[in-house]
C-alpha positions in Angstrom: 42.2 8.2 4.7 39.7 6.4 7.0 40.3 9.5 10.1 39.9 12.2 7.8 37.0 10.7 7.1 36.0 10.0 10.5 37.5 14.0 11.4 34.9 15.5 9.0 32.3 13.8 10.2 32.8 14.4 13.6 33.5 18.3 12.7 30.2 18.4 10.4 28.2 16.9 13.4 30.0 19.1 16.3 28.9 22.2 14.4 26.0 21.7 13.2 27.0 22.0 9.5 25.4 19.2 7.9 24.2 19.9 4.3 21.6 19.5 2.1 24.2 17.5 -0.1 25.6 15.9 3.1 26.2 12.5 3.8 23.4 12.4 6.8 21.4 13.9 4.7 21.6 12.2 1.7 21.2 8.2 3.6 18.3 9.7 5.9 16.4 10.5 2.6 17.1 7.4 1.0 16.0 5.7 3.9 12.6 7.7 3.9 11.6 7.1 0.5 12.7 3.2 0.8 10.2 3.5 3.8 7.8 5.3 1.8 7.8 2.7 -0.7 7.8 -0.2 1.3 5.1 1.0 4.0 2.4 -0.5 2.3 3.9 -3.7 2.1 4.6 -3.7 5.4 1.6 -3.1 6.8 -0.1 -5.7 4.4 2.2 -7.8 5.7 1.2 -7.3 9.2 -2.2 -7.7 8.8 -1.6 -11.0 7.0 0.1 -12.3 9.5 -2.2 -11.3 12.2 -5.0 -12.4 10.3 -3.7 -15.4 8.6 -5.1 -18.0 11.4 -8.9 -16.1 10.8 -8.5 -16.6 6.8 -10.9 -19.7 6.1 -11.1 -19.0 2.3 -10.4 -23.1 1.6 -14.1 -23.6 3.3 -16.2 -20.9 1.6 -18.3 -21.7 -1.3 -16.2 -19.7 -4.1 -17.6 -18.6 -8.1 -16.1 -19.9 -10.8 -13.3 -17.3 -11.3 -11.7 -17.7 -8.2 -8.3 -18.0 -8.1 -6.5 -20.9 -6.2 -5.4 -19.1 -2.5 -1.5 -19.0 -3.0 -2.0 -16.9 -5.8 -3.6 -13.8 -3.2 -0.3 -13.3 -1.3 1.6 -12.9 -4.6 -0.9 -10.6 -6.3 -0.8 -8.3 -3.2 3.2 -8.2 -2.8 3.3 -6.7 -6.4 0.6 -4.2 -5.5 1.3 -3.6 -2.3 4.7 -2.4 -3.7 3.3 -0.5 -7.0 1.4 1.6 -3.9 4.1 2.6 -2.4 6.5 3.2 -5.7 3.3 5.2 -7.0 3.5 6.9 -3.5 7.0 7.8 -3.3 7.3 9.2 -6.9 4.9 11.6 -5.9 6.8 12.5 -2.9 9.9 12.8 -4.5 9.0 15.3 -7.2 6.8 17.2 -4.2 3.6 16.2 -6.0 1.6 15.2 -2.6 -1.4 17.5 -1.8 -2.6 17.4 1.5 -5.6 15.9 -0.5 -3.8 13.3 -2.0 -2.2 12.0 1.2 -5.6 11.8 3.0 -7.0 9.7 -0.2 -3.2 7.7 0.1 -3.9 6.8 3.9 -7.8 6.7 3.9 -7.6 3.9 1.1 -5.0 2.4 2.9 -6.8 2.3 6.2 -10.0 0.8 4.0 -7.7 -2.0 2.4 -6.4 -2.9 5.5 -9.8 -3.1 7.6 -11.7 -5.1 4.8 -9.1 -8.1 5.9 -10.8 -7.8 9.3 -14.3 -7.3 8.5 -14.5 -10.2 6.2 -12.4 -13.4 7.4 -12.2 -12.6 11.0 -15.4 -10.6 12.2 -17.2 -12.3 8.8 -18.9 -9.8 8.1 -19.5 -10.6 4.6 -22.3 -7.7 3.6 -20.3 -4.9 5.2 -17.5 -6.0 3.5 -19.2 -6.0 0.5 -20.3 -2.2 1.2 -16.6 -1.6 2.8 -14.8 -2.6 -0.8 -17.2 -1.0 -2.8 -16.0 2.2 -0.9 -12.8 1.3 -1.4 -13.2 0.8 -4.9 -14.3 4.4 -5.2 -11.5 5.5 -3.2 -8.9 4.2 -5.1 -10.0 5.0 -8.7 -10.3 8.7 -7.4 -6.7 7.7 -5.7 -5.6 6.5 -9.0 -7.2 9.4 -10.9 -5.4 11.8 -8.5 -1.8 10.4 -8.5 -2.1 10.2 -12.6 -3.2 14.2 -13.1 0.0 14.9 -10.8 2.3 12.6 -12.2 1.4 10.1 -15.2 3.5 7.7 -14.1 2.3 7.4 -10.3 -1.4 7.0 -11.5 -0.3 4.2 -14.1 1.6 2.5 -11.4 -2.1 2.0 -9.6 -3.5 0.2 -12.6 -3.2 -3.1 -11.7 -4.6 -2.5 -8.1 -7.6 -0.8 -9.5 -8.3 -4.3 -11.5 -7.7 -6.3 -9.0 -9.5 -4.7 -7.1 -12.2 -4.9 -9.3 -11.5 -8.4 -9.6 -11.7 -8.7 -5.8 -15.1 -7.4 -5.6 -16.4 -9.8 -7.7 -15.3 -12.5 -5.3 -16.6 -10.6 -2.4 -20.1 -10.2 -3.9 -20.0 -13.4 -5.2 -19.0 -15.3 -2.2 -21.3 -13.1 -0.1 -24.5 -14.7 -2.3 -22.8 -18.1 -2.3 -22.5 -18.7 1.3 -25.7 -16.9 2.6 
């Protein structure tokens, strides 16, 4: 059983035959949507770990809402993956304007940077500015991904807040620690 197996495979590969509904096929597009998904997450988790000796959010004067700093890395693994779920449902259905995936990777790119800008360049106006732009970005993001598929935008919920929530801090510790 296991060499016919093996036969087929090696006569679908010889001749170019591989189908749509092929084996090849079928894993290589399973493996790009688990990408799709998980990109985000990935890259987030990059940056953390890149920037995690810069992070000196223990020593900055912080309002009253702030959350204690274990709960950051938790918040952003559940959005970081509702991203790129949101993502690849669009992708999958064939939803993604060329639009919509500059919005995708332009708010990416800002989320990413703000990391940099405010705990290790400390640049705590710009960042202000920089999430505030952000912000923007990812309620037309969210917006975007919910007129194409209802589902996708609702997916984004939770960043948009926290993102809101996020800004709060940044303004607020921005003032605090002038």
């Amino acid at each position: 059983m296991k060499i016919k197996f093996l036969r087929e495979i090696c006569f679908v590969c010889k001749n170019n035959k591989i189908k749509k509904e092929g084996f090849f096929i079928k894993s290589n597009e399973k493996f790009k949507k688990i990408i799709h998904a998980l990109l985000p997450l990935i890259i987030g988790g990059i940056v953390g770990i890149i920037t995690s000796n810069a992070i000196n959010y223990n020593n900055l004067v912080k309002p009253a809402l702030s959350p204690p700093a274990i709960v950051f890395p938790i918040a952003w693994t559940i959005i970081y993956l509702l991203i790129g779920i949101s993502y690849t449902l669009l992708k999958e259905k064939g939803e993604v304007s060329k639009e919509t995936k500059q919005l995708y990777y332009t708010q990416l790119f800002f989320n990413y940077l703000w990391t940099f800008l405010f705990f290790v360049f400390e640049l705590r106006l710009l960042s202000v500015l920089w999430i505030i732009i952000l912000d923007v970005l990812v309620i037309c993001m969210t917006y975007q991904f919910y007129k194409q598929n209802k589902l996708s935008g609702i997916l984004l919920i939770p960043y948009v807040l926290w993102l809101i929530f996020a800004t709060y801090l940044n303004i607020s510790i921005y003032f605090l620690n002038l």
